[in-house]
FINU-741450 format. One record per residue (C-alpha): residue number from 1; residue in three letters; y, z, x. Coordinates in steps of 0.02 Angstrom, whole numbers, plus 50000, padded with zeros to 5 digits. Layout:
+-------+------+-------+-------+-------+
: mardo : filo :    yy :    zz :    xx :
+-------+------+-------+-------+-------+
:   NUM :  ala :     Y :     Z :     X :
...
+-------+------+-------+-------+-------+
# end
This chain:
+-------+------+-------+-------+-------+
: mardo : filo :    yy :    zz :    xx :
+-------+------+-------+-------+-------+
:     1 :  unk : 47736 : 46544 : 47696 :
:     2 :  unk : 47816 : 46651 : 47548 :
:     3 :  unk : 47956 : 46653 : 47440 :
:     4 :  unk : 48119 : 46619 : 47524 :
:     5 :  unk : 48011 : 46601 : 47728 :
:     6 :  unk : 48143 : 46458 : 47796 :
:     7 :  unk : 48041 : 46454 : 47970 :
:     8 :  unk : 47927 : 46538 : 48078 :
:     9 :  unk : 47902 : 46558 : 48267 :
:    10 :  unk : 47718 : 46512 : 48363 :
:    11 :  unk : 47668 : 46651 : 48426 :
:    12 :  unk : 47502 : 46594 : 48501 :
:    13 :  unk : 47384 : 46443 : 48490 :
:    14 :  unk : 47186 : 46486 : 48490 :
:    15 :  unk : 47146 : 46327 : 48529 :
:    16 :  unk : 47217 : 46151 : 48628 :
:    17 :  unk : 47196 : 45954 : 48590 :
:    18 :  unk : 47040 : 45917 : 48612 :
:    19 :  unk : 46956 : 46058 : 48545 :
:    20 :  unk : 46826 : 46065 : 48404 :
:    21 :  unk : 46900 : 46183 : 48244 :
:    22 :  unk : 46768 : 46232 : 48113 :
:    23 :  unk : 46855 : 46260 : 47926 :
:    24 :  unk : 46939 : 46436 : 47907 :
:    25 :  unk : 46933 : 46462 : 48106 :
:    26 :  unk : 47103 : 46520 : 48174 :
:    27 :  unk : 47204 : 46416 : 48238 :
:    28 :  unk : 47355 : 46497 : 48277 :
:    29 :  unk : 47486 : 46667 : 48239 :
:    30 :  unk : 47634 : 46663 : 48174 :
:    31 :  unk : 47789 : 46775 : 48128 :
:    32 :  unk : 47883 : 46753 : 48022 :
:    33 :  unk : 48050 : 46904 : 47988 :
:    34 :  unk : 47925 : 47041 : 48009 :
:    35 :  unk : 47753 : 47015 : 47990 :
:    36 :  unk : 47616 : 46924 : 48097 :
:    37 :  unk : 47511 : 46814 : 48015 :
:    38 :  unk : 47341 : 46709 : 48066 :
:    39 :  unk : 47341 : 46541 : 48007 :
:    40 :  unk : 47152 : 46474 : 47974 :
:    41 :  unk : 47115 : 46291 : 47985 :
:    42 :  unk : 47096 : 46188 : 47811 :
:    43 :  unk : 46956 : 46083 : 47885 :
:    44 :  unk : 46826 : 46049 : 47997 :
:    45 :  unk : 46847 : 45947 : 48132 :
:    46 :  unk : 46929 : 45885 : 48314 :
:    47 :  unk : 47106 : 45940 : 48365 :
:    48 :  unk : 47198 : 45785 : 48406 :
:    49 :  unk : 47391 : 45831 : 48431 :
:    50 :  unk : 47486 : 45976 : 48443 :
:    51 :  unk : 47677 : 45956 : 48431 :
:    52 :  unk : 47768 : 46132 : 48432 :
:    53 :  unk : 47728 : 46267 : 48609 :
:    54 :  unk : 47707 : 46435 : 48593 :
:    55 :  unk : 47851 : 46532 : 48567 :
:    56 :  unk : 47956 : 46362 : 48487 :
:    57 :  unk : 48032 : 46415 : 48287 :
:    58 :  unk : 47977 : 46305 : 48165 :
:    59 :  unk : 48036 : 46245 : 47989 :
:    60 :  unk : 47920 : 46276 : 47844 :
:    61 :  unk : 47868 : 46092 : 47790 :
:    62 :  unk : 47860 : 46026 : 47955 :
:    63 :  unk : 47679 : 45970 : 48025 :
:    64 :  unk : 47648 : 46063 : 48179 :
:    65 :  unk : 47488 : 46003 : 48232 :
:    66 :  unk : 47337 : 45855 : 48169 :
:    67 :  unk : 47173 : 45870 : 48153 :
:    68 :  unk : 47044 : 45718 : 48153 :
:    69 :  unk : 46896 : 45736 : 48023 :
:    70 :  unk : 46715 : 45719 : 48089 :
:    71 :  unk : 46691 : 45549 : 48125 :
:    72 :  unk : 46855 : 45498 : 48156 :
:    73 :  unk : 46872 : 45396 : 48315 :
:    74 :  unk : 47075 : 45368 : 48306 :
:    75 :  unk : 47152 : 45477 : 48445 :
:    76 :  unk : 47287 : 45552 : 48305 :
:    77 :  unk : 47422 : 45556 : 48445 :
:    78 :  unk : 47519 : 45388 : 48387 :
:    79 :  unk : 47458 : 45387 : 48220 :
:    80 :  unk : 47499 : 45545 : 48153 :
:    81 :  unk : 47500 : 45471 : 47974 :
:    82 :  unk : 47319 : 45389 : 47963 :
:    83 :  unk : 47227 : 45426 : 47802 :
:    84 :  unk : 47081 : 45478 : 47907 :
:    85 :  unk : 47198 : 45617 : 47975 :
:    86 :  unk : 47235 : 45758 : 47897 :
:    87 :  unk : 47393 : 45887 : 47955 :
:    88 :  unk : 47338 : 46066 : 48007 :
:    89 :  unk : 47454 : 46157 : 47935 :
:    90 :  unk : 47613 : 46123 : 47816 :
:    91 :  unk : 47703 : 46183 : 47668 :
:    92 :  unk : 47803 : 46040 : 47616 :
:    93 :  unk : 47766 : 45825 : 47634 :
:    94 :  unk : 47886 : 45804 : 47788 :
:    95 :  unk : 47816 : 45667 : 47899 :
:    96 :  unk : 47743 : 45704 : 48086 :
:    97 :  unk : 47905 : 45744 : 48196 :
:    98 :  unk : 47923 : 45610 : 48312 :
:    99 :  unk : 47947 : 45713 : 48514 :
:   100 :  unk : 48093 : 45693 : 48522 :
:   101 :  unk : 48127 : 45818 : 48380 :
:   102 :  unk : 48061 : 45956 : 48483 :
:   103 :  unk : 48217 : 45947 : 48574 :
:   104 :  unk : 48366 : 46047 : 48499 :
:   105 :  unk : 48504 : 45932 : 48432 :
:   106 :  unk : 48658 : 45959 : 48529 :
:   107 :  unk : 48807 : 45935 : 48464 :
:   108 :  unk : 48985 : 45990 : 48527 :
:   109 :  unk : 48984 : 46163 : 48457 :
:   110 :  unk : 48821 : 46171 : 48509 :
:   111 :  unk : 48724 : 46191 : 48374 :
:   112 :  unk : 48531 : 46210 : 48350 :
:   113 :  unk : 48473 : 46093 : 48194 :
:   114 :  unk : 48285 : 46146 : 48131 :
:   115 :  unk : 48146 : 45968 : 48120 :
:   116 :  unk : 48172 : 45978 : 47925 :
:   117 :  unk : 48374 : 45942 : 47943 :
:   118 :  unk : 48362 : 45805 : 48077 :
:   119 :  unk : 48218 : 45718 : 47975 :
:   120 :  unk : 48333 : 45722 : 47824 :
:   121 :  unk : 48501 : 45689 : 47907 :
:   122 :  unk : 48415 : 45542 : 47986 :
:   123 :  unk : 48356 : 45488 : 47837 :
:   124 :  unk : 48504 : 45489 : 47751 :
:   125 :  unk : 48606 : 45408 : 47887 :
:   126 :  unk : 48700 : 45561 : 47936 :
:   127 :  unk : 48800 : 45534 : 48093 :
:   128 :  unk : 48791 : 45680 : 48221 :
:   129 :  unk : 49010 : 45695 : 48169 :
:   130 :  unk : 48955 : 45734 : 47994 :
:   131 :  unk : 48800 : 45865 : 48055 :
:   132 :  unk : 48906 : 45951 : 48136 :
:   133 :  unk : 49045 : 45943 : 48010 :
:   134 :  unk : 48936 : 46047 : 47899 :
:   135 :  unk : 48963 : 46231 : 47871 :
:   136 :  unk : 48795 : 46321 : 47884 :
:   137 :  unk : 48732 : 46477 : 47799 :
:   138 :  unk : 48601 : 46540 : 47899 :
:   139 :  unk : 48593 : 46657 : 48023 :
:   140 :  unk : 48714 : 46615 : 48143 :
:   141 :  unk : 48788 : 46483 : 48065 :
:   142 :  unk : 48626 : 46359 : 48058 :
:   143 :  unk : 48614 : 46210 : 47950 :
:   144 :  unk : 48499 : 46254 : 47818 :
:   145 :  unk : 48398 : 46116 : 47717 :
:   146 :  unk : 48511 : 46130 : 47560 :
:   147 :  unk : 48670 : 46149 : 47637 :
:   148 :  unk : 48644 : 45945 : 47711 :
:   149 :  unk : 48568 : 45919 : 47540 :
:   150 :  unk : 48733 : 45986 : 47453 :
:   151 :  unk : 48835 : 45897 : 47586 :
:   152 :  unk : 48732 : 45722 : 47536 :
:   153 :  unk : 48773 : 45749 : 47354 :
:   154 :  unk : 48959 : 45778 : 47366 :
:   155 :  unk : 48958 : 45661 : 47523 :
:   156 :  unk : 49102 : 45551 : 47498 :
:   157 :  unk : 49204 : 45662 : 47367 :
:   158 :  unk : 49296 : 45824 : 47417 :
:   159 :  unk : 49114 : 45875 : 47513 :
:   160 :  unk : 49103 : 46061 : 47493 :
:   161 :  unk : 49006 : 46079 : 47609 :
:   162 :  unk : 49091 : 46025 : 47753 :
:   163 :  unk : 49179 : 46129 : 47890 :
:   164 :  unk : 49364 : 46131 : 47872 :
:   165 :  unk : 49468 : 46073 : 48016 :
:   166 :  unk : 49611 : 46216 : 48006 :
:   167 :  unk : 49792 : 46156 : 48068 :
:   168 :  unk : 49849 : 46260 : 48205 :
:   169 :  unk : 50023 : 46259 : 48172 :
:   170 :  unk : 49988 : 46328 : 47990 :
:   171 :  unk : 49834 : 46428 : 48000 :
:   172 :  unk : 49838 : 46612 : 48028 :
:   173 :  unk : 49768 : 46701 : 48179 :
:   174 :  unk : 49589 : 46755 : 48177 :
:   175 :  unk : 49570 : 46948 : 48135 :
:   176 :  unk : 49537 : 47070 : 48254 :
:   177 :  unk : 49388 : 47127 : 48145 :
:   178 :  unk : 49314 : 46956 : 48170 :
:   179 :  unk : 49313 : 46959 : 48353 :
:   180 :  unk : 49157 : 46997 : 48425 :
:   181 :  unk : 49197 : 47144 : 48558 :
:   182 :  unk : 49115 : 47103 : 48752 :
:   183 :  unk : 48969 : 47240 : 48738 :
:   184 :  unk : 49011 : 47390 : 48865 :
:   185 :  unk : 48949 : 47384 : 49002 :
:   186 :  unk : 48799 : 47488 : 49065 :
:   187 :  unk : 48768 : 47605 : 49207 :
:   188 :  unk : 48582 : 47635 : 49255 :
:   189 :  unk : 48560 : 47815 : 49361 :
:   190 :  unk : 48395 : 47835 : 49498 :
:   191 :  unk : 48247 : 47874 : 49373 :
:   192 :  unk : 48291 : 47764 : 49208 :
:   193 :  unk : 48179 : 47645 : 49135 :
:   194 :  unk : 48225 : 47478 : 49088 :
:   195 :  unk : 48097 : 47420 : 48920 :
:   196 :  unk : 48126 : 47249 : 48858 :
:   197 :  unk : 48154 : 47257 : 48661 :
:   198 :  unk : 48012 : 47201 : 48573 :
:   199 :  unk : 48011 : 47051 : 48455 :
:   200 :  unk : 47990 : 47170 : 48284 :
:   201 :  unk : 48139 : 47272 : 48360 :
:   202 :  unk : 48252 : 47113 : 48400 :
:   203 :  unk : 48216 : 47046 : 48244 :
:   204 :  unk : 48276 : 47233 : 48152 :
:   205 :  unk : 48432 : 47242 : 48274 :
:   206 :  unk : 48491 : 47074 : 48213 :
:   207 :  unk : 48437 : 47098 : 48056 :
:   208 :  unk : 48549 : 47267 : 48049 :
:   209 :  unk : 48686 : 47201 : 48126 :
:   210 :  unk : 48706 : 47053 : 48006 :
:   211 :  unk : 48708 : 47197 : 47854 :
:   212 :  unk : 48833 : 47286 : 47916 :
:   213 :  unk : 48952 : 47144 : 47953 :
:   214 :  unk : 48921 : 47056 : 47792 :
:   215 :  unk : 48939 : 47192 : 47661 :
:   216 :  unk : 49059 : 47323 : 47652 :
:   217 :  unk : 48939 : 47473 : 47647 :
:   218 :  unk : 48982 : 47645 : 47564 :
:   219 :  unk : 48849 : 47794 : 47521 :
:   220 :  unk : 48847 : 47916 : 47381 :
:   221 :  unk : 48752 : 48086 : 47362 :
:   222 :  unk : 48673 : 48197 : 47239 :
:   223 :  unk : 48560 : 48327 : 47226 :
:   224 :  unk : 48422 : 48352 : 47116 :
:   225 :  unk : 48292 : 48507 : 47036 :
:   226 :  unk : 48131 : 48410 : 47063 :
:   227 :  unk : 48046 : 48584 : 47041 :
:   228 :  unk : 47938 : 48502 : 46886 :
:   229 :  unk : 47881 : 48358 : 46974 :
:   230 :  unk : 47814 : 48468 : 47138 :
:   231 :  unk : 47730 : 48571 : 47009 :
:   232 :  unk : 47658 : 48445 : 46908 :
:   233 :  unk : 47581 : 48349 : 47073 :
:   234 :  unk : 47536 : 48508 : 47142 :
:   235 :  unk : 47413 : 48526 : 46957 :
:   236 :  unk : 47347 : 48367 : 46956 :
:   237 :  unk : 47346 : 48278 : 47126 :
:   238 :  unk : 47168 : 48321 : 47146 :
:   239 :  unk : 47096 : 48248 : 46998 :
:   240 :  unk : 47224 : 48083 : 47014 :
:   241 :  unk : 47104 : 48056 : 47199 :
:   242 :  unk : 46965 : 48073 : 47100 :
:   243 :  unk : 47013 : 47983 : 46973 :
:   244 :  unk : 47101 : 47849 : 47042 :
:   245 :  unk : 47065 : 47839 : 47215 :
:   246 :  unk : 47209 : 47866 : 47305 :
:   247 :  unk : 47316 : 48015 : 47337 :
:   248 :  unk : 47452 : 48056 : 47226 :
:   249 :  unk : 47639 : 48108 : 47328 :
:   250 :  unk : 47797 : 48110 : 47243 :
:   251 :  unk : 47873 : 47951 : 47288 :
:   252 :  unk : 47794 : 47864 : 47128 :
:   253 :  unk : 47871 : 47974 : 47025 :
:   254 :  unk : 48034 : 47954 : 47104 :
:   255 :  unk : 47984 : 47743 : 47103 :
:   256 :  unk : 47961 : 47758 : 46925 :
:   257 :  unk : 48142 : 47841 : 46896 :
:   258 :  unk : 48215 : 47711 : 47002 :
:   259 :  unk : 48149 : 47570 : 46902 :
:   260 :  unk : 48226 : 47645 : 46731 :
:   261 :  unk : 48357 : 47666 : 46792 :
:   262 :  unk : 48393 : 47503 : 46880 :
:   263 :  unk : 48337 : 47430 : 46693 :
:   264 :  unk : 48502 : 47528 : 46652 :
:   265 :  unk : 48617 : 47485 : 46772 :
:   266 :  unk : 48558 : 47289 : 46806 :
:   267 :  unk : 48690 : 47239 : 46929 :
:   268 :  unk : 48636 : 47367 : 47043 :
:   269 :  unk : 48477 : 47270 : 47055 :
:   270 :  unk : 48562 : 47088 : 47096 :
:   271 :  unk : 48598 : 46987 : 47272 :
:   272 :  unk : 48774 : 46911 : 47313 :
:   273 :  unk : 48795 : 46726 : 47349 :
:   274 :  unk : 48968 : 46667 : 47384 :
:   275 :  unk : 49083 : 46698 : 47252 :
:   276 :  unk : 48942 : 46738 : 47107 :
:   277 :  unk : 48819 : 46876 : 47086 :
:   278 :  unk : 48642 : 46852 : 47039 :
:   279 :  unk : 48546 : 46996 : 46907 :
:   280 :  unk : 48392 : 46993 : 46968 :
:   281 :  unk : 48286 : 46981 : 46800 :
:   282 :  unk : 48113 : 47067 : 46910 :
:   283 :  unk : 48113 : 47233 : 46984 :
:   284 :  unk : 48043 : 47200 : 47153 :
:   285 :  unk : 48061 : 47392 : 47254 :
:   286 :  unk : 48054 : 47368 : 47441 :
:   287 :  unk : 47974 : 47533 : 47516 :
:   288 :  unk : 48028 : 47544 : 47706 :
:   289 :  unk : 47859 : 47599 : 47809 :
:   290 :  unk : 47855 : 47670 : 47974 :
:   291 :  unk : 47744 : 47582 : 48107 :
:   292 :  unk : 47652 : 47686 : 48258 :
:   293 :  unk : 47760 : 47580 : 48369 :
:   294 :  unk : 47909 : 47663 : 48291 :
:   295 :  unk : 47967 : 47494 : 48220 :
:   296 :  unk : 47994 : 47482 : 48032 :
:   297 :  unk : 47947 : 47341 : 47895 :
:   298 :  unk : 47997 : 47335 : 47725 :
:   299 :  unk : 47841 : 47249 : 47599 :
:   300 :  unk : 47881 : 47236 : 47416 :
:   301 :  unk : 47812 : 47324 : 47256 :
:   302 :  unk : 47824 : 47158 : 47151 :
:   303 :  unk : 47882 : 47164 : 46978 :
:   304 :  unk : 47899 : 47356 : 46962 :
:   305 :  unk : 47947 : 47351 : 46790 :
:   306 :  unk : 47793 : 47324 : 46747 :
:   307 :  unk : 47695 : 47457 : 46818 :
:   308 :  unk : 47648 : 47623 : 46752 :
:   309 :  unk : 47651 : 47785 : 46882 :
:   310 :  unk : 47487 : 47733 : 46953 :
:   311 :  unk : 47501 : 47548 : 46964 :
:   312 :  unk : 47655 : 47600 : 47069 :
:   313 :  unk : 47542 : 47711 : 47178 :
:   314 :  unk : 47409 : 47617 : 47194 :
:   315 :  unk : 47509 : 47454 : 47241 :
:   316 :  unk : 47619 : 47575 : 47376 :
:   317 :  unk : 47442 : 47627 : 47454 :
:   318 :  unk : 47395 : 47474 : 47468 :
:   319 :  unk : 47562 : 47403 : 47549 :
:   320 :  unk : 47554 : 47542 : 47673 :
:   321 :  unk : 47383 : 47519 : 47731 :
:   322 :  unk : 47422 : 47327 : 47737 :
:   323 :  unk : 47587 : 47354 : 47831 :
:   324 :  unk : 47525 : 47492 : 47971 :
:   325 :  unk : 47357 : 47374 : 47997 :
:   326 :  unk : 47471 : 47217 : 48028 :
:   327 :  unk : 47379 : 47134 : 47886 :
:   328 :  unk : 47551 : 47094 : 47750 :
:   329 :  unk : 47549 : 46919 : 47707 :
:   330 :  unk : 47747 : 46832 : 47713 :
:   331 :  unk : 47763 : 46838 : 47522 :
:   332 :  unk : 47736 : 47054 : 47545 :
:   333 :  unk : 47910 : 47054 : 47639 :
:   334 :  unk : 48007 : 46933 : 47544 :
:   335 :  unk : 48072 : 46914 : 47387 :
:   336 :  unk : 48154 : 47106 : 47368 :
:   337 :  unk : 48265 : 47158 : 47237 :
:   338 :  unk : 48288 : 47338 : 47279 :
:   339 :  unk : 48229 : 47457 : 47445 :
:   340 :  unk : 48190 : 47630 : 47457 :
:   341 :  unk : 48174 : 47738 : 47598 :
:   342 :  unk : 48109 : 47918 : 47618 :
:   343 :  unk : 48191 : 48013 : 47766 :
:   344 :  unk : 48105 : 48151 : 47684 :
:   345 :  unk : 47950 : 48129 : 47773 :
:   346 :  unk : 48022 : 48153 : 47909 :
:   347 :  unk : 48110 : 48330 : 47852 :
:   348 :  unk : 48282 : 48232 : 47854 :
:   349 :  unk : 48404 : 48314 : 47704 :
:   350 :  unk : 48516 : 48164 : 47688 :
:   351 :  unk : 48540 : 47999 : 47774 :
:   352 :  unk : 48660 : 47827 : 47772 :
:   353 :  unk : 48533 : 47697 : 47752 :
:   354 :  unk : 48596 : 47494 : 47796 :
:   355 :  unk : 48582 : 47375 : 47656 :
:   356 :  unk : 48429 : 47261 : 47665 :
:   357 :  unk : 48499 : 47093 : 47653 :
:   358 :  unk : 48518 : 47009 : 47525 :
:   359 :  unk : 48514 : 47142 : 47415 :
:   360 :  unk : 48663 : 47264 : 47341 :
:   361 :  unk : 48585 : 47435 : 47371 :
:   362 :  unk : 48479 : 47532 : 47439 :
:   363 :  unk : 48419 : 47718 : 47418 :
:   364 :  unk : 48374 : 47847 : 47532 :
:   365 :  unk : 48268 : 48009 : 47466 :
:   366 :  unk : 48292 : 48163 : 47576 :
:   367 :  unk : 48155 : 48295 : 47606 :
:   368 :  unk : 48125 : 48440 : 47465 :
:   369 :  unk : 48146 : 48623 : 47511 :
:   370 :  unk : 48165 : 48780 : 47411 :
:   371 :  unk : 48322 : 48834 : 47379 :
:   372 :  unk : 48421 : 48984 : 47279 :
:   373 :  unk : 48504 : 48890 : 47126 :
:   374 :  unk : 48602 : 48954 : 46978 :
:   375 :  unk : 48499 : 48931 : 46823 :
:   376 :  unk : 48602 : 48933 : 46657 :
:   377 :  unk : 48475 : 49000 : 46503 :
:   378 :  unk : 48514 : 49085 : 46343 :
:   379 :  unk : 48522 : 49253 : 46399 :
:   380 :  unk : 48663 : 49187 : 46520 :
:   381 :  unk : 48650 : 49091 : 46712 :
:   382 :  unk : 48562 : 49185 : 46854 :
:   383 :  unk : 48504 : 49126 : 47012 :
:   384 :  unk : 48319 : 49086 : 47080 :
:   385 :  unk : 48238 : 48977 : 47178 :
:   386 :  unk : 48192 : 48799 : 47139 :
:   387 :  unk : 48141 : 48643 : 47235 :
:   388 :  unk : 48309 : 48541 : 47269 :
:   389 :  unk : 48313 : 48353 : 47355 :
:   390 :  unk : 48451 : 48248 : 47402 :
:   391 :  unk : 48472 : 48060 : 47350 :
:   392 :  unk : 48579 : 47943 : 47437 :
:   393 :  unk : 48634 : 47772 : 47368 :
:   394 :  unk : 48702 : 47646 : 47500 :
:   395 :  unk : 48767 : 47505 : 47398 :
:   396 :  unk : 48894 : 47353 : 47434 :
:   397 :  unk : 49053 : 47385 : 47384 :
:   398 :  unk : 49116 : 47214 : 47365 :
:   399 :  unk : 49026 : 47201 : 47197 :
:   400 :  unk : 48975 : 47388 : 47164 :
:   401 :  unk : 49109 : 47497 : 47128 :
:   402 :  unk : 49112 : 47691 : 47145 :
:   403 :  unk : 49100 : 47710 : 46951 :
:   404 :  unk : 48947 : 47602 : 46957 :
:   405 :  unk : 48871 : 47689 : 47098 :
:   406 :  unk : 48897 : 47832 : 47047 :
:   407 :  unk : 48853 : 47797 : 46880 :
:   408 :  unk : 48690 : 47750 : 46933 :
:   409 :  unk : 48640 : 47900 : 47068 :
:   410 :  unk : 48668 : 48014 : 46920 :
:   411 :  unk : 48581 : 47929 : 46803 :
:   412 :  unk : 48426 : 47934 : 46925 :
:   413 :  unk : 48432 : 48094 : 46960 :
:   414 :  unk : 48460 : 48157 : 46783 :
:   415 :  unk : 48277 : 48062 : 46756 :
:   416 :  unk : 48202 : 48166 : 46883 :
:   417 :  unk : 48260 : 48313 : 46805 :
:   418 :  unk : 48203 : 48264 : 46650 :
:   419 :  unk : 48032 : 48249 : 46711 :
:   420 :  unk : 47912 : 48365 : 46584 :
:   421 :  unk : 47765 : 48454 : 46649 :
:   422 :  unk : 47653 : 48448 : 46524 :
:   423 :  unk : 47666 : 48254 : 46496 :
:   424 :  unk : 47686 : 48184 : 46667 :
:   425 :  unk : 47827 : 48076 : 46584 :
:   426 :  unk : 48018 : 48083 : 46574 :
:   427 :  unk : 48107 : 48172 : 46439 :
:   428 :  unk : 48269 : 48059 : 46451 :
+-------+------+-------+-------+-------+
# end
């Protein structure tokens, strides 16, 4: 399913038990964050069982369905693990969920545990107390696989990862901050229309909303001559198509920058987990895309740093195309280091942009437009007009300072500037 896909939610069977599948046929779709996927069969042969509905989130490395080879006779639904059986579709070497793990496990804060945790905590022996003892970090507070597995190895000692039972006559009060505020209420007037969000657009609300109350977000701006780079696309954009197939715009250029100067500035290009930061040692630029259906998805340039102008354009083509035909695969939206986002095709000057989880930063690159500028020269300054754009680095201030930040946004745009005309490469 991708680098760091935990589950994924059934969007639709193409077939039912019973039902002949011929190798590479589709079986079902998926989604997964943000993209759709089609999942093909491995094999030829006779649907037997099917254990998850449409619409029911599953954990990667849990069998979800069993298909009998020709010639098998068995009827796969009691004996899942058969050798002459082979499972449709998994990532990992969990066994066949019994039914009864369809079922959420309910426990007295009412917590949802994923197939994976139950088949481990029953394993292991873990009483429903201790399951729900355990302090998740997922979204919402779910039990991932290695927070039960770091609970089993300190299990018996001073078990980080257990929930702590605070004293009420010691502990503090809960911040206001914390709170979660009743959402105002609504008035609909004679002529409104009521649309249901869409899944894409719940999954981006959430997805937002975690950002924001996770890290402590705080933008910086600058602006930036880019007058060499519109003049040095404007020379050779036609003979890059030719050349290279696809059309040149600025944002490789501006890609390119980013990536030196992330290779300066490391911990700008790092992830937070608990107490300890993580320098990411690849490059891996998210470029946000815009859908038709005015949603947004975020697919990955991986490794960065080790692309030249075009590789970066010709991978960002590519992405694009991929992303606005609903053909990404998982590993295209995971795995970022870094996003960037262009409000400038969209004539926007400057913009705010929320931090794509789990990352540090993110930048924003605002549209370019003429504008009058003072020009210093030998023979003294004087005004005239040059191509100006705006930059805007949204970055997490718990482990980014201002210094750093700032540090950084100048650095890029000092890059940009430094761009030469004749060369097509950076001065600095």
């Amino acid at each position: 399913m991708g680098e760091s896909i935990e589950e994924a939610t059934i969007t639709n069977w193409f077939v039912k038990e019973g039902d002949k599948i011929e190798e590479d046929e589709v079986l079902l779709e998926i989604a997964t964050d943000k993209v759709d996927s089609e999942i093909p069969s491995p094999v030829e042969g006779v649907v037997k069982k099917i254990f998850f509905k449409q619409d029911e989130v599953v954990a990667v490395g849990t069998v979800i369905a069993v298909i009998g080879l020709d010639g098998d006779d068995t009827s796969g639904t009691d004996e899942a693990d058969s050798s002459s059986e082979k499972e449709s579709l998994s990532t990992g070497s969990a066994a066949v969920p019994e039914k009864s793990s369809k079922e959420p496990l309910s426990s007295s804060q009412g917590r949802f545990y994923s197939p994976l945790v139950k088949t481990i905590a029953a394993k292991e022996g873990v009483s429903q107390e201790e399951l729900d003892s355990i302090e998740g970090s997922g979204l919402n507070g779910r039990v991932r696989k290695e927070d039960l597995l770091n609970f089993l190895e300190h299990r018996g000692s001073a078990e980080p990862g257990k929930v702590a039972k605070p004293d009420p006559s010691t502990s503090a009060p809960e911040p206001a901050a914390a709170k979660q505020p009743a959402p105002a209420a609504v008035l609909e007037s004679e002529g409104d229309e009521r649309v249901e969000m869409s899944r894409l657009r719940k999954l981006i609300a959430e997805h937002m909303i975690r950002s924001k109350q996770t890290s402590a977000h705080v933008t910086n701006m600058i602006e930036v001559d880019v007058t060499n780079v519109v003049n040095w696309r404007n020379q050779v954009k036609d003979d890059f198509l030719k050349k290279e197939g696809v059309k040149l715009t600025y944002l490789p250029v501006f890609l390119e920058a980013t990536v030196k100067a992330l290779r300066d500035f490391p911990q700008i290009n790092a992830s937070v987990d608990g107490d300890h930061i993580i320098i990411k040692k690849k490059i891996n630029l998210g470029i946000a895309v815009s859908l038709a259906d005015n949603n947004l998805i975020v697919p990955n340039i991986k490794d960065a740093g080790t692309l030249n102008l075009t590789g970066i354009a010709s991978k960002m083509t590519e992405l694009a195309t991929a992303a606005r035909s609903n053909k990404l695969n998982p590993d295209d939206i995971s795995g970022g280091t870094f996003t960037v986002t262009n409000f400038g095709s969209f004539q926007n000057d400057i913009g705010t942009p929320i931090i794509n989880q789990p990352e540090v930063a993110i930048l924003a690159i605002g549209a370019i437009k003429k504008k009058p500028a003072v020009i210093e020269s030998e023979m003294g300054d004087m005004i005239a007009i040059r191509q100006k754009m705006w930059l805007s680095l949204t970055y997490d201030h718990r482990v980014i300072d201002g210094a750093l930040g700032g540090a950084f946004l100048k650095r890029l745009g000092d890059y940009i500037e430094s761009f030469d005309l004749d060369s097509g490469n950076f001065k600095l």
